[in-house]
C-alpha positions in Angstrom: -16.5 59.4 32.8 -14.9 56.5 34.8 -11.9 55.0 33.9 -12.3 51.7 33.0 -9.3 49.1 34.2 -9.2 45.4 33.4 -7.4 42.8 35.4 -7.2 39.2 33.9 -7.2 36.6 36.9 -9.4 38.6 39.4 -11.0 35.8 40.9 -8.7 35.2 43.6 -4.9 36.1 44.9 -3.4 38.8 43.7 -5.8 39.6 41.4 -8.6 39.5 43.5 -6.9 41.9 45.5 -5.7 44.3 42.8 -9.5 44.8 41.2 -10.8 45.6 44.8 -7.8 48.3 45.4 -8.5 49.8 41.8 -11.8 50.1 42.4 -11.4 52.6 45.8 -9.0 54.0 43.4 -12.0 54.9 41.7 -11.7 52.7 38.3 -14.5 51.1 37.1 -13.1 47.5 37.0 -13.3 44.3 34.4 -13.2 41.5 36.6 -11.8 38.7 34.1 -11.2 35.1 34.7 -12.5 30.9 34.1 -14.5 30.9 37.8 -17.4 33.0 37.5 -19.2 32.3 40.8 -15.6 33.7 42.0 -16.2 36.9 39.9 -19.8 37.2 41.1 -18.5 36.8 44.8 -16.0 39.2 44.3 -18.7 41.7 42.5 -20.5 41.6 45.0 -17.9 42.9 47.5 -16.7 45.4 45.4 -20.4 46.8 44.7 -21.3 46.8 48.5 -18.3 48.9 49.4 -19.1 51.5 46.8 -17.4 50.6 43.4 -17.9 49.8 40.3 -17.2 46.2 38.3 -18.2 44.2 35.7 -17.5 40.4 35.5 -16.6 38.7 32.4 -15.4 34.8 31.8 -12.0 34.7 30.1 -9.6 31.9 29.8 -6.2 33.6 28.3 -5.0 30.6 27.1 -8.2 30.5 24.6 -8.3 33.2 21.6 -12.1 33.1 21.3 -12.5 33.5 24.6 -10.4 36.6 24.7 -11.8 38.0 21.7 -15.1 37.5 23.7 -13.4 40.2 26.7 -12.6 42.5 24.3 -15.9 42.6 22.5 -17.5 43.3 26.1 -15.0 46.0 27.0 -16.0 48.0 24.1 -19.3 48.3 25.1 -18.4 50.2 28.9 -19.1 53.8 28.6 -15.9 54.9 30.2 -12.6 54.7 28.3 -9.9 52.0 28.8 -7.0 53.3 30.5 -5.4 50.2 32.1 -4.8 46.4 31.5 -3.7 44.3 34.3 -2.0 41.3 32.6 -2.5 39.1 36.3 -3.3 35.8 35.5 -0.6 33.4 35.3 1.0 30.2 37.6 3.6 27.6 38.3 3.0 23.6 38.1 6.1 21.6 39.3 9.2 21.9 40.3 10.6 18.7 39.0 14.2 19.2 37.9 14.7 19.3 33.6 15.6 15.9 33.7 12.9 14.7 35.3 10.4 17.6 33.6 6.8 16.8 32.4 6.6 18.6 29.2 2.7 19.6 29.9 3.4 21.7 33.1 6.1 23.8 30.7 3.6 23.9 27.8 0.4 25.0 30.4 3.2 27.5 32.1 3.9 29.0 29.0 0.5 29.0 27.4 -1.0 31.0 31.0 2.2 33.6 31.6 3.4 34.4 28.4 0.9 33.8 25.4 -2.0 34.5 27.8 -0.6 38.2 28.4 0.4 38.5 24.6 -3.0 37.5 23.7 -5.4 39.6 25.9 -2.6 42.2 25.2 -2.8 42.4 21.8 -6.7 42.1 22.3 -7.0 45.5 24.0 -4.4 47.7 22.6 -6.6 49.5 20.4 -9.3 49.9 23.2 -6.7 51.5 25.4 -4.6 53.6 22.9 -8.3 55.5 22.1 -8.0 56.4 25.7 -5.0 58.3 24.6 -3.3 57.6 28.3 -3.5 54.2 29.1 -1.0 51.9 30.9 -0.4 48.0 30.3 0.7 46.3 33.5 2.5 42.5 33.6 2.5 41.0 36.3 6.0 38.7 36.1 7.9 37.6 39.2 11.4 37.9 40.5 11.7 34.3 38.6 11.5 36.7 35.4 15.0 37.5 36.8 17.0 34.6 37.9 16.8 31.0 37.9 16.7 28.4 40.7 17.0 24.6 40.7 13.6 22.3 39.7 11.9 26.1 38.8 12.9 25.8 35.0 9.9 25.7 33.3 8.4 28.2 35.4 11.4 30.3 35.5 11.6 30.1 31.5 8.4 31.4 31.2 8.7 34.5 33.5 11.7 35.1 31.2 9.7 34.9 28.4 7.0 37.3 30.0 9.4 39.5 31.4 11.4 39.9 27.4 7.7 40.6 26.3 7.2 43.8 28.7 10.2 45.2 27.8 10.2 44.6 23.9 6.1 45.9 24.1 7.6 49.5 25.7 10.2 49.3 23.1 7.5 49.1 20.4 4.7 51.6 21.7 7.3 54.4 22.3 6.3 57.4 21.4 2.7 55.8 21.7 0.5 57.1 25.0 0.6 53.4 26.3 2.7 53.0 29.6 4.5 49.3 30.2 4.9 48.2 34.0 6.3 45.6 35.1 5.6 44.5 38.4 8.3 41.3 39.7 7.2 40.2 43.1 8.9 37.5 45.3 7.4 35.2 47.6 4.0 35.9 48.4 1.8 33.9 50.2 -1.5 33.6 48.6 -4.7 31.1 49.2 -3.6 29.3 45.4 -0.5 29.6 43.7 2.2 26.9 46.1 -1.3 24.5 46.1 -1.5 24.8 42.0 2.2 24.5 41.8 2.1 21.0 43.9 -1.4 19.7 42.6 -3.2 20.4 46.1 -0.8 18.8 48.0 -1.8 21.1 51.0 1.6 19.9 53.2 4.0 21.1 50.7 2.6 23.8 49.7 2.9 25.1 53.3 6.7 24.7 53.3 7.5 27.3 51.1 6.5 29.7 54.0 7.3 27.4 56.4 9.7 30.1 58.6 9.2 33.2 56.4 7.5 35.2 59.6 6.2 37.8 57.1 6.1 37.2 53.4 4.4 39.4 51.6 0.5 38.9 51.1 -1.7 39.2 47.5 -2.7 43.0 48.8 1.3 44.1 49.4 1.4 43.6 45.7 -1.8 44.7 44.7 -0.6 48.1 46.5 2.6 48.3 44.2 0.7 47.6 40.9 -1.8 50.6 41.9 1.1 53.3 42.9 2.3 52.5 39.5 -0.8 53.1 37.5 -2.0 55.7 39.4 1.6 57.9 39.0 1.3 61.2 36.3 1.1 59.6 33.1 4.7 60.8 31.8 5.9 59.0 35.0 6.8 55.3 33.5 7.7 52.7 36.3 9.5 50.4 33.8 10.4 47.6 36.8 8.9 47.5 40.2 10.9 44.8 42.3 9.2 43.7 45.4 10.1 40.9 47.7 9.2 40.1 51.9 12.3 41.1 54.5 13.2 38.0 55.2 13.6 37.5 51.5 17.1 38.9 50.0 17.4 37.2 46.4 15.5 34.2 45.1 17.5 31.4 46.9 18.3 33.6 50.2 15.0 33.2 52.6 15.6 33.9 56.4 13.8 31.4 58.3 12.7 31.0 61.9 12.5 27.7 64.1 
C-alpha cells in the first residue's frame, strides 16, 4: 500500500512545496491547512503530475479541528508513516519593550502548541505503521536570538525543546524525530505575515541576499531526511543560503 504522509501548512511556502516533492517521492499525501481553495489548487497539481493527495481543512491552533485531521487520516487505506509539523509564522519584530503581547501569544499558539497538538493527534496512527517519522519544522531562530525577534525567537525555542524532549520520550519506540532548522528563505508569505502586508518591508529582508534559499531548497532537505533507512535518525538538519553565515551575518550586494 502507499505510504501515507501528512504535512500541516501545505497550502503555500514551504509546505506547499514539501507535499508536492513527497508525492514524486511516491507518498500518498494529506494536504492540511485553513485555505482550502489553496489545497484544492494545489491537489490539483499534484494529481495532474501523477500523485496522490487528499486535502483536509485544519487550523493547528484549534483542537476540534485537529481532532477533525486525525479522524480523516484514519480512514486512508495506506498506513501513516510520516507527519510534517510545517505550519507555523512570525508577526513583528517590535523590540520586548515595545512588544504586542498578541503576536507572542498567536506565535506561540501556531509554532509550538500547533505542532504538540496535531503531534499528539497522530502518534498512535503513525506508531501502527510501525516505522514512521515526525518531522518539525523549526528555524535557525530555534537556535539563537536576535534583536526585535523575541517572541518569534522564544517560540522556535520552545518548538525546537519540544523535538528533542519528543525523541527523548519515543526512544526505543519506531517513531523517528527530525528536526529541520532553516535560515532565511524567501517565500511568497512568511516576511509579508511577519510585517502585516507591508509589501516594502517585507522585501528588505532579501534586499542584497543574491541567492537565499527558496521554499523547495528546504522542502529537498525535509525529504532526504524522511526518506533515509529508517534506523538512520537525522536528529538536526541545519540549513541556511551562502551568503548567510549565522543569524545576524548576511552578505549583501549593492
Amino acid at each position: 500500500m502507499t505510504p501515507v504522509a501528512i504535512v500541516t501548512g501545505a497550502s503555500s511556502g514551504i509546505g506547499a512545496a514539501t507535499a508536492r516533492r513527497l508525492a514524486a517521492e511516491g507518498f500518498h499525501v494529506v494536504l492540511a491547512a485553513r485555505r482550502t481553495d489553496r489545497l484544492e489548487t494545489l491537489l490539483a497539481e499534484i494529481t495532474t503530475a501523477g500523485g496522490r493527495a487528499t486535502t483536509v481543512a485544519c487550523d493547528v491552533t484549534s483542537d476540534k479541528s485537529v481532532a477533525g485531521l486525525a479522524e480523516a487520516v484514519g480512514d486512508l487505506p495506506g498506513p501513516v508513516t510520516l507527519l510534517v509539523n510545517n505550519a507555523g509564522g512570525a508577526r513583528g519584530l517590535d523590540q520586548i519593550e515595545d512588544a504586542d503581547v498578541g503576536d507572542w501569544q498567536w506565535m506561540y499558539d501556531v509554532n509550538v502548541l500547533g505542532t504538540l497538538r496535531v503531534t499528539k493527534a497522530l502518534l498512535p496512527t503513525l506508531e501502527r505503521s510501525g516505522a514512521a517519522t515526525v518531522v518539525v519544522v523549526s528555524s535557525t531562530a530555534g537556535l539563537g536570538v536576535y534583536e526585535g525577534g523575541g517572541g518569534y525567537t522564544a517560540a522556535k525555542h520552545a518548538q525546537t525543546a519540544l523535538a528533542g524532549t519528543l525523541r527523548l520520550e519515543l526512544n526505543g519506540r519506531p517513531i523517528r524525530v527530525v528536526e529541520i532548522d532553516p535560515g532565511m528563505v524567501r517565500t511568497d508569505e512568511f516576511a509579508l505575515v511577519r510585517f502585516d502586508g507591508d509589501a516594502e518591508r517585507a522585501a528588505a529582508v532579501y534586499a542584497g541576499v543574491a541567492e537565499p534559499l527558496v521554499a523547495d531548497d528546504v522542502a529537498d532537505c525535509i525529504a532526504w531526511c524522511a526518506t533515509r533507512p529508517h534506523h538512520v535518525n537525522i536528529d538536526r538538519l541545519v540549513v541556511r543560503p551562502l551568503a548567510q553565515a549565522a543569524q545576524h551575518k548576511v552578505h549583501r550586494v549593492s
